[in-house]
ZAVO-262594 format. One record per residue (C-alpha): residue in one letter; residue number from 1; x, y, z. Coordinates in Angstrom, 3 decimals. Layout:
! residues N
<atom code="A" pos="NUM" px="X" py="Y" pz="Z"/>
...
//
This chain:
! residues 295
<atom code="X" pos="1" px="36.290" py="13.302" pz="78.738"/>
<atom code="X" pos="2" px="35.268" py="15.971" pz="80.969"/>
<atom code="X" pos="3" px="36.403" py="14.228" pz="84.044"/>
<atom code="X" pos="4" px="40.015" py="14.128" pz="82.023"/>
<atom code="X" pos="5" px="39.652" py="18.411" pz="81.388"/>
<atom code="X" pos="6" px="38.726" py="18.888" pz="84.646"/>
<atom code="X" pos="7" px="42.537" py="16.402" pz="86.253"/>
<atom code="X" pos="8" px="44.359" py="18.641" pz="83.582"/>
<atom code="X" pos="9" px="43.099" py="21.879" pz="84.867"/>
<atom code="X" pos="10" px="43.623" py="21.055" pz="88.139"/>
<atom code="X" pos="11" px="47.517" py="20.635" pz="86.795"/>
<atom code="X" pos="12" px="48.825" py="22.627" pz="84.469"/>
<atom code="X" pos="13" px="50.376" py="25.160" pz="85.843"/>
<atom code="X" pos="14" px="49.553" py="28.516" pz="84.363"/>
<atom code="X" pos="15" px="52.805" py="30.951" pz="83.086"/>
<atom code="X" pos="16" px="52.998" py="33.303" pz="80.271"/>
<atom code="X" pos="17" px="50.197" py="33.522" pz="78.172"/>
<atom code="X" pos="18" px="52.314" py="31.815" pz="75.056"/>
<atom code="X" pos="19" px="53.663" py="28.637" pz="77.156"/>
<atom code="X" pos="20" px="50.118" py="28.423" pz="78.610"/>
<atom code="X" pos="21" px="48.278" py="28.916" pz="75.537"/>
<atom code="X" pos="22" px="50.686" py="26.282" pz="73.734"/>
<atom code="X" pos="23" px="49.386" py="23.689" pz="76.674"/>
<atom code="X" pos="24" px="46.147" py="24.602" pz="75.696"/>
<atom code="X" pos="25" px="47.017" py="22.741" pz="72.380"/>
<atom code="X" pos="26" px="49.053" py="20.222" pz="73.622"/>
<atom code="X" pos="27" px="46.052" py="19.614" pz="76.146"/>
<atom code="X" pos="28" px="43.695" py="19.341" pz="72.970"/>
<atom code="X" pos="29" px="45.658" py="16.947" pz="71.038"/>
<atom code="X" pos="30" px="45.879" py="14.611" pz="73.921"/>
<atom code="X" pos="31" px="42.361" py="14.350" pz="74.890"/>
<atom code="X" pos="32" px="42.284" py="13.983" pz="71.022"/>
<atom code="X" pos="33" px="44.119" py="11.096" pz="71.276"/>
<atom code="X" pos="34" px="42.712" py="9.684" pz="74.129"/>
<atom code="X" pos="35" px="39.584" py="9.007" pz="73.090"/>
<atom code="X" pos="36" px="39.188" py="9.650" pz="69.450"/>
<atom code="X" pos="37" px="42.213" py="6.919" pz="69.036"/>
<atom code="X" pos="38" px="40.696" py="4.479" pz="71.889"/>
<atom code="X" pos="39" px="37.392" py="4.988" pz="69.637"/>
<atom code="X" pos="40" px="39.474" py="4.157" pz="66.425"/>
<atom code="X" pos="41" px="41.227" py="1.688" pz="67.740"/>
<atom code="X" pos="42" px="38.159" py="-0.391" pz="68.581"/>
<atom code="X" pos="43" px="36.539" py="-0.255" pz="65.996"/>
<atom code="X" pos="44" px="39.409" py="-1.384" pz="63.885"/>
<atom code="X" pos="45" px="40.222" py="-4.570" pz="66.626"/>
<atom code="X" pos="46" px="36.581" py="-5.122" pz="66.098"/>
<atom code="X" pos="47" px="36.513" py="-5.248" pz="62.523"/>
<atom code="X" pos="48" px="39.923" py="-7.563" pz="62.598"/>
<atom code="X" pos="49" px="38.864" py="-9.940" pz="65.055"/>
<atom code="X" pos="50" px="34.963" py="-10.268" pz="64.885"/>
<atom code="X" pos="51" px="33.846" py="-9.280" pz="61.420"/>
<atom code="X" pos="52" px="31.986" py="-6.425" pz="59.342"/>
<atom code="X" pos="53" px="28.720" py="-6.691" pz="61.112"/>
<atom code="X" pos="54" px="30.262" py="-6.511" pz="64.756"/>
<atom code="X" pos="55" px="32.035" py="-3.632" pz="62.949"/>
<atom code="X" pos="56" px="28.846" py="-1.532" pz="61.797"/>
<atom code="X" pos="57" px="27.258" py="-2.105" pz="65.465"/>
<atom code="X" pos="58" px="30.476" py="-0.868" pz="66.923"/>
<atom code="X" pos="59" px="30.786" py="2.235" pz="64.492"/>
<atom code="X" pos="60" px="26.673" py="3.083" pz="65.054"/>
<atom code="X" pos="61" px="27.246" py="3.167" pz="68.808"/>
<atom code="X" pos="62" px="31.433" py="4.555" pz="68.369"/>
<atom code="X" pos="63" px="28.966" py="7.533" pz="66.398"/>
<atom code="X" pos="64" px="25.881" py="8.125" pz="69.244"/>
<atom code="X" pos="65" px="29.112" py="8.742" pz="71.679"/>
<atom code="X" pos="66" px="29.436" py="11.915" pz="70.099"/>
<atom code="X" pos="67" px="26.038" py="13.688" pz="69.333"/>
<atom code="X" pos="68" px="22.893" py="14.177" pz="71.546"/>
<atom code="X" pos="69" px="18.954" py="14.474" pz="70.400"/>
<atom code="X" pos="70" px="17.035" py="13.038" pz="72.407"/>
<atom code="X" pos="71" px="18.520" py="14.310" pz="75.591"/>
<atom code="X" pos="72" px="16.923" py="17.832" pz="75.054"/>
<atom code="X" pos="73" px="13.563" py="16.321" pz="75.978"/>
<atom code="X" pos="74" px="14.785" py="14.715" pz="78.980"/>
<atom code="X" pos="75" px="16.503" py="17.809" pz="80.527"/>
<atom code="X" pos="76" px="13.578" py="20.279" pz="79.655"/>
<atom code="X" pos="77" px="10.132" py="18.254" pz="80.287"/>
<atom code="X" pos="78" px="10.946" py="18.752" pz="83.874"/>
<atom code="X" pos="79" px="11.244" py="22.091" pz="83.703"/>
<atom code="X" pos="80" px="8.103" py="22.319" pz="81.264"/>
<atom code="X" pos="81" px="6.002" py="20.333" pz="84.511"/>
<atom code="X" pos="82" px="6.965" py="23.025" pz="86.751"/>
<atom code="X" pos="83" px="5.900" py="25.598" pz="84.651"/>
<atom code="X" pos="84" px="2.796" py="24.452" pz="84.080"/>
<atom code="X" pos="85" px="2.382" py="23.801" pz="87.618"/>
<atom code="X" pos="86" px="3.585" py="27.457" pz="88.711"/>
<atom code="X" pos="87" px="6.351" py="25.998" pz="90.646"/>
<atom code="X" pos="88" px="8.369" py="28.911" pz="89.281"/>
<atom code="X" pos="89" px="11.542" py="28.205" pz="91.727"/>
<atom code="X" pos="90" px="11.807" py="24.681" pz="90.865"/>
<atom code="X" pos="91" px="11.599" py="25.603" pz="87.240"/>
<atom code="X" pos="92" px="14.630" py="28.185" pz="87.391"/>
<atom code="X" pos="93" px="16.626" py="25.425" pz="89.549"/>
<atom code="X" pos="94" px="16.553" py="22.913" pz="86.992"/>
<atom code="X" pos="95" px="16.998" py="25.315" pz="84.129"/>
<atom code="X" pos="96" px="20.689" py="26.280" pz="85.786"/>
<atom code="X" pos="97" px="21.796" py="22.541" pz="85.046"/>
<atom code="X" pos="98" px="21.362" py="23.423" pz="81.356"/>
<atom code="X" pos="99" px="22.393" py="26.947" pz="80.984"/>
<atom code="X" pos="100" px="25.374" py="28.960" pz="82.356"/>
<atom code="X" pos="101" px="23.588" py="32.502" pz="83.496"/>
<atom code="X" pos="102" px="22.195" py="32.574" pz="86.931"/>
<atom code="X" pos="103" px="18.695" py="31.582" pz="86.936"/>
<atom code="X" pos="104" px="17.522" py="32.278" pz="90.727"/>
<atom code="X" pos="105" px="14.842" py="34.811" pz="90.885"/>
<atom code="X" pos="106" px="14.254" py="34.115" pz="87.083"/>
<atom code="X" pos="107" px="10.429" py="34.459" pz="85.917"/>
<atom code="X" pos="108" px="8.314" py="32.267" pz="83.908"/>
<atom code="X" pos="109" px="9.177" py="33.591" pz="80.668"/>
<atom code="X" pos="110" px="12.599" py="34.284" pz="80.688"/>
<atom code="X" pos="111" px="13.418" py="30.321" pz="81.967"/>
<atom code="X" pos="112" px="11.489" py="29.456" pz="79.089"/>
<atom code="X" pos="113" px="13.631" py="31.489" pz="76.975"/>
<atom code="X" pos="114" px="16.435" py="30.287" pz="78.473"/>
<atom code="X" pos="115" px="15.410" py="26.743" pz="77.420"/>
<atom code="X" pos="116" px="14.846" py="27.319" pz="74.002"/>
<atom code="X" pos="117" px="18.155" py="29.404" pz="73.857"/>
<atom code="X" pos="118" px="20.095" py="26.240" pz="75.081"/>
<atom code="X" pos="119" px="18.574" py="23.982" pz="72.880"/>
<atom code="X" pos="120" px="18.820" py="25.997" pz="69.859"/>
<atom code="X" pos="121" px="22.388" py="26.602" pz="70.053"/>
<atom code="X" pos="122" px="23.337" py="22.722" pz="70.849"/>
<atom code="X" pos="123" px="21.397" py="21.791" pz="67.317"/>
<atom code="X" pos="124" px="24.109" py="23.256" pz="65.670"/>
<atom code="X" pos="125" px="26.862" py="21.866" pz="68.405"/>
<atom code="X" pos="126" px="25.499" py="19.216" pz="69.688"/>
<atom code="X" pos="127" px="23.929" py="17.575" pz="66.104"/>
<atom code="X" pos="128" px="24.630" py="19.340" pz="63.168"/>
<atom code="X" pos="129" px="28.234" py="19.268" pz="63.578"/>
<atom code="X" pos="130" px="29.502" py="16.100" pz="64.708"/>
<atom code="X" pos="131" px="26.821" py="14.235" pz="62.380"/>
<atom code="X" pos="132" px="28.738" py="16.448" pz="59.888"/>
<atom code="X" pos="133" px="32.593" py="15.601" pz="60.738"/>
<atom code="X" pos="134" px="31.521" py="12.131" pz="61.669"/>
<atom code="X" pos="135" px="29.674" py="11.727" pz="58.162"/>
<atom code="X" pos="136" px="33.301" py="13.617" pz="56.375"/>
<atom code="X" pos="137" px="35.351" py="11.076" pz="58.218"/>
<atom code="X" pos="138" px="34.134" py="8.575" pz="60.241"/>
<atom code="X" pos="139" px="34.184" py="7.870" pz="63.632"/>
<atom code="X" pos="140" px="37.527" py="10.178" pz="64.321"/>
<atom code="X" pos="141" px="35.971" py="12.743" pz="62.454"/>
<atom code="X" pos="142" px="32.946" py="12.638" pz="65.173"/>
<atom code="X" pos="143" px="35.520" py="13.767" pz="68.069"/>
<atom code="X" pos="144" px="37.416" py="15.382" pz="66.208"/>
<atom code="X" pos="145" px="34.733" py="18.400" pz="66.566"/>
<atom code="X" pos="146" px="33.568" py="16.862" pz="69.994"/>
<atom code="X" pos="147" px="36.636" py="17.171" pz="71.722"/>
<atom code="X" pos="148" px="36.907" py="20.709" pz="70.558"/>
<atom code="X" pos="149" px="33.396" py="21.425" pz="71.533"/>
<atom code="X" pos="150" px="33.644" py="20.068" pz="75.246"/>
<atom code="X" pos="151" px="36.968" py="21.747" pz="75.885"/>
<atom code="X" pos="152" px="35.190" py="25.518" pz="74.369"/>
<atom code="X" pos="153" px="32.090" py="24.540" pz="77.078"/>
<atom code="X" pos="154" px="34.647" py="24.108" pz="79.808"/>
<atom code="X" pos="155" px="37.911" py="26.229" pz="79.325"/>
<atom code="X" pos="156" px="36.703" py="28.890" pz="76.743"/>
<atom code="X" pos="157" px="36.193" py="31.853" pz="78.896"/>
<atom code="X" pos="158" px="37.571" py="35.347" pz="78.286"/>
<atom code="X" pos="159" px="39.110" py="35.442" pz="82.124"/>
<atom code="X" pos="160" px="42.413" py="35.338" pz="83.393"/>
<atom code="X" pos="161" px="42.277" py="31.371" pz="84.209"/>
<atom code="X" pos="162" px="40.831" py="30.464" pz="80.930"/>
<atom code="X" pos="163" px="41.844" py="33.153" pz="78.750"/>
<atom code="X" pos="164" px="44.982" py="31.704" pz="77.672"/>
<atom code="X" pos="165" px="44.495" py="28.198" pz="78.148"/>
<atom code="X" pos="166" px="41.109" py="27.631" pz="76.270"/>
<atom code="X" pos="167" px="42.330" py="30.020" pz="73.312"/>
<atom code="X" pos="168" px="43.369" py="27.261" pz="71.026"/>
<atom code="X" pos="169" px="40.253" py="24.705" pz="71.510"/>
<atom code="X" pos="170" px="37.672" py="27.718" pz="71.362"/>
<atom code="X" pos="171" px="38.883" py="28.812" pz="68.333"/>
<atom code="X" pos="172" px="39.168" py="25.312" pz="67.023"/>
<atom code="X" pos="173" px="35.560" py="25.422" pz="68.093"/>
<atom code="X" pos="174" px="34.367" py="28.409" pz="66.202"/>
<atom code="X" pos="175" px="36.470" py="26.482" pz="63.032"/>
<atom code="X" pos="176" px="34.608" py="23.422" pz="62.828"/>
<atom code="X" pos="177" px="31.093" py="25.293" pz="63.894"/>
<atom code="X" pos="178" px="31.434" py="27.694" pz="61.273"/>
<atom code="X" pos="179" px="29.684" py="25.901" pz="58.201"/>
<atom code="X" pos="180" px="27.572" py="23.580" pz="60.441"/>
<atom code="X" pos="181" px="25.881" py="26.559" pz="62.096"/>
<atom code="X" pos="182" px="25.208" py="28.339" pz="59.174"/>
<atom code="X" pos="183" px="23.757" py="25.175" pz="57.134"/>
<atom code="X" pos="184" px="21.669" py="24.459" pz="60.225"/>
<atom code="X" pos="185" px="18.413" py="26.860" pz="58.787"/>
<atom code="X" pos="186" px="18.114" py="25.035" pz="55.793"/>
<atom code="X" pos="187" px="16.768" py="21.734" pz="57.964"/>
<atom code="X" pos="188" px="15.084" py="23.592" pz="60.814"/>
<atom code="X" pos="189" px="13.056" py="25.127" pz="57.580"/>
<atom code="X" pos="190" px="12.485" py="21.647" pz="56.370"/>
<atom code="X" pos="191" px="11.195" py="20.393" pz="59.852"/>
<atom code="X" pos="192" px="9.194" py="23.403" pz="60.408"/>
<atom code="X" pos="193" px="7.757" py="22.875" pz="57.190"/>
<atom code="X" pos="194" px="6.499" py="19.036" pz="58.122"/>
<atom code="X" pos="195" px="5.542" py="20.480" pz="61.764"/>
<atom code="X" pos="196" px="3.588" py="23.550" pz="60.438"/>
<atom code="X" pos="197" px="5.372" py="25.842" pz="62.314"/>
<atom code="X" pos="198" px="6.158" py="29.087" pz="60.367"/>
<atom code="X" pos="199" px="9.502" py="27.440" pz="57.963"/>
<atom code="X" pos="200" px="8.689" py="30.843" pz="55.446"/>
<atom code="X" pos="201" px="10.725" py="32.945" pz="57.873"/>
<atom code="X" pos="202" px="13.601" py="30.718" pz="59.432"/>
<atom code="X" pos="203" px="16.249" py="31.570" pz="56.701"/>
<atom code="X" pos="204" px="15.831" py="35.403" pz="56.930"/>
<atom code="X" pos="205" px="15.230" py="34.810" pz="60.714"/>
<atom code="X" pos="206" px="18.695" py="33.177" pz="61.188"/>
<atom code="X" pos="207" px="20.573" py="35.847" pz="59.026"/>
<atom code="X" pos="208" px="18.861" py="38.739" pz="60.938"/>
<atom code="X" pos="209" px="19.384" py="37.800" pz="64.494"/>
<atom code="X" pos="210" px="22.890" py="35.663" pz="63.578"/>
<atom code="X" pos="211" px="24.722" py="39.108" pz="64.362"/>
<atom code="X" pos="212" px="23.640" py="39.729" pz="68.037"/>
<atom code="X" pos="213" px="25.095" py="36.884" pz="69.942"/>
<atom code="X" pos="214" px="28.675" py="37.209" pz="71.297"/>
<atom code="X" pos="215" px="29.567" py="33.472" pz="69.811"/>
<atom code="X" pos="216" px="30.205" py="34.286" pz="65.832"/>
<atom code="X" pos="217" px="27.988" py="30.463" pz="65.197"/>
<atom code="X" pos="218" px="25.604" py="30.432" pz="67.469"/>
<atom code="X" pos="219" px="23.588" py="33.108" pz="66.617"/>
<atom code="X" pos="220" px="22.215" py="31.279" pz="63.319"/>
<atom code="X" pos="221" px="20.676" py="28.066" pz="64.982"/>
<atom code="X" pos="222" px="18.734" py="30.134" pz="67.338"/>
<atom code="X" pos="223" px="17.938" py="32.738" pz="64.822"/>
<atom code="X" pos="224" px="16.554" py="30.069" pz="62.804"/>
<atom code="X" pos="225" px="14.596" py="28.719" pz="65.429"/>
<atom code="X" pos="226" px="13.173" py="31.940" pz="66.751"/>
<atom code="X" pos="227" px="11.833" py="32.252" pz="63.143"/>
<atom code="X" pos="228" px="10.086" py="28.796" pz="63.002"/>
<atom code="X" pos="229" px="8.664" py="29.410" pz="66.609"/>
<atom code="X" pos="230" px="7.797" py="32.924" pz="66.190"/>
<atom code="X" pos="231" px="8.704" py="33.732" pz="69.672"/>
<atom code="X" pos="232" px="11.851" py="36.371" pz="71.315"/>
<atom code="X" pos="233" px="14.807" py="35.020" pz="73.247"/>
<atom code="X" pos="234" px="16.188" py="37.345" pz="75.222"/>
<atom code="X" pos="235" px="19.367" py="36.821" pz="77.922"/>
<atom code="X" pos="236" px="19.276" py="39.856" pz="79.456"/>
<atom code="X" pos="237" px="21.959" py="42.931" pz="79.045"/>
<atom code="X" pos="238" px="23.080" py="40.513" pz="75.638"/>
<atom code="X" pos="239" px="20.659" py="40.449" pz="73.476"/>
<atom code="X" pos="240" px="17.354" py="40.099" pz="72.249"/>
<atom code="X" pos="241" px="16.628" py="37.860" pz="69.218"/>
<atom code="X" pos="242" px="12.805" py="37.794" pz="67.343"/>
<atom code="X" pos="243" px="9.394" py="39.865" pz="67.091"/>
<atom code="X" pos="244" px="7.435" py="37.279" pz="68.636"/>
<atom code="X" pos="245" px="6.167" py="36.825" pz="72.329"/>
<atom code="X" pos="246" px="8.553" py="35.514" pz="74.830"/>
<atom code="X" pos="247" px="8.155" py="31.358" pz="75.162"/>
<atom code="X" pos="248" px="6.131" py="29.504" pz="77.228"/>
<atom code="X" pos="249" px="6.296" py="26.342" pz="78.874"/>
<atom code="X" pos="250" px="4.730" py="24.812" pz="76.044"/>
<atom code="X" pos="251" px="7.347" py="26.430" pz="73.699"/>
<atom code="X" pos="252" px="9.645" py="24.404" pz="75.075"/>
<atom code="X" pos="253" px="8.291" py="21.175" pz="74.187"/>
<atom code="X" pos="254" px="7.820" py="22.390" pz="70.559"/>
<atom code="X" pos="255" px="11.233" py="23.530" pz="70.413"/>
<atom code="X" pos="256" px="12.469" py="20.113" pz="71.222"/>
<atom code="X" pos="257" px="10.060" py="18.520" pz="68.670"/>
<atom code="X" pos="258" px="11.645" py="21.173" pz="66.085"/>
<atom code="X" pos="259" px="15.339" py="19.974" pz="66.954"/>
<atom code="X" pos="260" px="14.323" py="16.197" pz="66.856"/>
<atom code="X" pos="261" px="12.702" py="16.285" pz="63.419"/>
<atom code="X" pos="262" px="15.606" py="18.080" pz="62.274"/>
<atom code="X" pos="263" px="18.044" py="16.372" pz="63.391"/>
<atom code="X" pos="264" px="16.583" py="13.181" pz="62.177"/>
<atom code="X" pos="265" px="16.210" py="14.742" pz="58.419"/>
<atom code="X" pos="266" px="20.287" py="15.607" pz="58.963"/>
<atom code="X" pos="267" px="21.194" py="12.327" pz="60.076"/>
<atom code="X" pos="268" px="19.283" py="10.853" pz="56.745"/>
<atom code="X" pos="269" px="19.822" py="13.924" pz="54.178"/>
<atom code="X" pos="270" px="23.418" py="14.797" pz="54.694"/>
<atom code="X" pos="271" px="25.430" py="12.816" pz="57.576"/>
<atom code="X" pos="272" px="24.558" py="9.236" pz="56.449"/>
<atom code="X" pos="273" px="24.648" py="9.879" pz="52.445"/>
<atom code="X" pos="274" px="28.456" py="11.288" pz="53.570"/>
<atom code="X" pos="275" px="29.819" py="8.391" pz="55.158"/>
<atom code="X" pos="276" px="28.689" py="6.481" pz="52.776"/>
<atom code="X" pos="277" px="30.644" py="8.034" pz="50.116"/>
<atom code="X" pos="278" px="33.490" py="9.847" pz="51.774"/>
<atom code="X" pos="279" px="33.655" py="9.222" pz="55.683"/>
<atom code="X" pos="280" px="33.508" py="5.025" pz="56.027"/>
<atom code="X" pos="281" px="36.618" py="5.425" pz="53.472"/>
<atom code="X" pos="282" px="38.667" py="7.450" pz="55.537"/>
<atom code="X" pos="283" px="37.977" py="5.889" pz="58.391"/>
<atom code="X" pos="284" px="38.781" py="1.908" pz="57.143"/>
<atom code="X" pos="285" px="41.775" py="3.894" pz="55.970"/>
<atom code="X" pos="286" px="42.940" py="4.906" pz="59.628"/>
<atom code="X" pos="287" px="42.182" py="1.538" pz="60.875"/>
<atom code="X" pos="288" px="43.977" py="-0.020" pz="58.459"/>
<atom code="X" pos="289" px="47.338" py="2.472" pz="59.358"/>
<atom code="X" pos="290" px="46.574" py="1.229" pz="63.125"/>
<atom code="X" pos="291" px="45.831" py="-2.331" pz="62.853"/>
<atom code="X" pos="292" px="48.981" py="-2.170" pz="60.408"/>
<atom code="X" pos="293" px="51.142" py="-0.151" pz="63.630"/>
<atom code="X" pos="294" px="49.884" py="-3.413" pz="66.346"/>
<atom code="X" pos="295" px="49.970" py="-6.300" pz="64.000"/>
//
């Protein structure tokens, strides 16, 4: 998908902020139907030609496409290594592959922070909300918000290449985020809870520090999790979010334990119970439009 943003913004040709904006959309609903239909569409052969088991395999892996958990961990235990170790430089050149600030000349505390920022925010983009919109309507549902999501990471900045042309999918973003980010503290508190972390003061955490980030969502994911960690984020000249000390290495590791647990009790509490009643309907219903359209 990215490799697919990345050929169209090498050719669209930028014009007057309408026409370009309107490609914007137009760029959106292709990518849309690139892969979420490709997705659809194999499920729905695979349920026609090899059965309803082939079909839930195909759907369970069709679903992991479009959220990440796990990959947290692998990104940030580097960087946890080299903190540990002192090998401060190394630390700050691995944390630029996850964040978008520059982190040269970075200390200690403030990669750390810039860690737990990242991870944080993704719960919310990254779990939360394409569990959500796959668990409302099935595997389309699931990139549905993806699509949206990757095209706000790569083309929603407020500049004059992207200004224009990322305007539809980064509001589309902040759209499908909205409810997702703000639901988010109720299962970090829940996780904190079975992790004894400090789950009293995530909800009041998240609606506290949910006003001083620039992105109207993900302020409450991180606000949450600076409550349940009881440290301060800070990205400097932005803001500062918590009371707390800034992280350590070691707060790192427990912020990815926080985000696993919770995204596991998501997965069970909410995204699965959804499909089941609402999403795996939807979905058998747009396979059964398609296989209808080729057969």
């Amino acid at each position: 998908m990215g490799n697919a943003l990345g050929f169209l913004d090498r050719h669209i040709k930028r014009t007057t902020r309408r026409r370009t904006a309107l490609k914007g959309f137009l760029s959106y609903l292709l990518v849309l139907l690139l892969f979420g239909g490709s997705a659809i569409a194999i499920t729905a052969l695979t349920r026609h030609y090899l059965g309803e088991i082939a079909w839930i395999v195909v759907t369970a892996v069709m679903m992991k496409m479009v959220f990440a958990v796990f990959s947290f961990r692998k990104h940030c235990k580097p960087i946890f290594r080299d903190l540990k170790e002192n090998r401060i430089e190394e630390a700050a050149a691995k944390a630029q592959m996850i964040v978008s600030r520059n982190t040269k000349g970075m200390d200690a505390e403030h990669i750390a922070s810039s860690c737990t920022e990242s991870v944080s925010e993704n719960y919310a983009d990254s779990v939360v909300s394409p569990m959500l919109y796959f668990g409302l309507m099935g595997v389309f549902g699931g990139f549905l918000f993806r699509c949206a999501n990757l095209m706000d990471a790569m083309w929603g900045y407020r500049n004059d290449k992207y200004g224009d042309l990322g305007f539809f999918p980064a509001r589309l973003d902040d759209v499908l985020g909205y409810v997702p980010a703000r639901i988010s503290p109720v299962f970090v508190t829940i996780a904190a809870f079975l992790l004894k972390m400090n789950y009293k003061d995530v909800i009041s955490s998240a609606k506290r520090e949910s006003v001083k980030t620039p992105s109207p969502n993900s302020g409450w994911p991180m606000g949450a999790f600076v409550g349940a960690l009881g440290i301060t984020m800070e990205k400097k000249d932005v803001y500062v979010m918590g009371s707390g000390p800034m992280p350590t290495g070691e707060d790192i590791m427990r912020c990815c334990r926080l985000v696993e647990l919770s995204s596991v009790i998501f997965l069970f509490l909410i995204s699965m119970p959804l499909y089941a009643f609402l999403g795996i309907h939807i979905q058998v219903w747009v396979e059964a439009i398609l296989t209808g359209l080729i057969f």
